[in-house]
N, C-alpha and C positions, 0 to 999 in steps of 0.2 A: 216687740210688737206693742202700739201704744195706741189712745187714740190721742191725736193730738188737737188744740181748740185751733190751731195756723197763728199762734202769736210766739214767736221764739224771745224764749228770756235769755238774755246774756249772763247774767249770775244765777247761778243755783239758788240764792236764796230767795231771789225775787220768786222763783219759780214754786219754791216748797212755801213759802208764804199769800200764795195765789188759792183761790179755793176751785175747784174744778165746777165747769161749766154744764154736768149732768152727774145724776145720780147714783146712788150705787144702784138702785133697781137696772138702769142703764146700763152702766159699767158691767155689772153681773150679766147681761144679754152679750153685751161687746163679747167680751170673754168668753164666754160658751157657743157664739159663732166662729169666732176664731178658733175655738178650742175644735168645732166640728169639723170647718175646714183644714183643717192640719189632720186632725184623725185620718180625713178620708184620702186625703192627698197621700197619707203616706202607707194607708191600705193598698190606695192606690199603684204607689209605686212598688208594695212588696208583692204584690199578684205579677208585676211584669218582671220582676226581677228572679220571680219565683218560675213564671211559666218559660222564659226565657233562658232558667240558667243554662244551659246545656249551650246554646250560642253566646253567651257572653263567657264561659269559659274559652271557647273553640276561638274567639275575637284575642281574651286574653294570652292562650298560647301562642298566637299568632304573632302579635307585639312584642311576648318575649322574644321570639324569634327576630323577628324583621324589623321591630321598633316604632315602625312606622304602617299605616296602613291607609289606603286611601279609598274614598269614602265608595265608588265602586267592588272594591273588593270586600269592605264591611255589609253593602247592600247584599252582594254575593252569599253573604252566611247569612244572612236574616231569611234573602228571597229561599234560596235552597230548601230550607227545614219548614217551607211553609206547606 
């Protein structure tokens, strides 16, 4: 993750010899929005993964079995346990 200024340098050296276009006060905000976004995002994903596990085992059994599952029959185990 970067912020980039939209100017692509073609050598590396051009690029570490450029002086960046904002400041670290800047920089420092970039970062710690991003750093917030990703926190939450991945809160995010471990609440579903967490309240869910009991149907994304029952999906994975399933797969081991049949290999293939199509997206009716995955709907099938979400709707059911609702």
């Amino acid at each position: 993750m970067s912020f980039e200024t939209g100017h692509d340098e073609i050598f590396i050296g051009r690029e570490m010899a450029r002086s960046k276009s904002y400041s670290e006060a800047v920089a420092a905000q970039i970062d710690a929005e991003v750093k917030r976004v990703i926190d939450a995002a991945y809160r995010r994903c471990e609440n579903i993964l967490t309240r869910d596990r009991d149907k994304l085992v029952e999906v994975a059994e399933f797969l081991l079995r049949n290999e293939t599952m199509s997206g009716e029959e995955f709907e099938a185990v979400f709707v059911q346990s609702d």
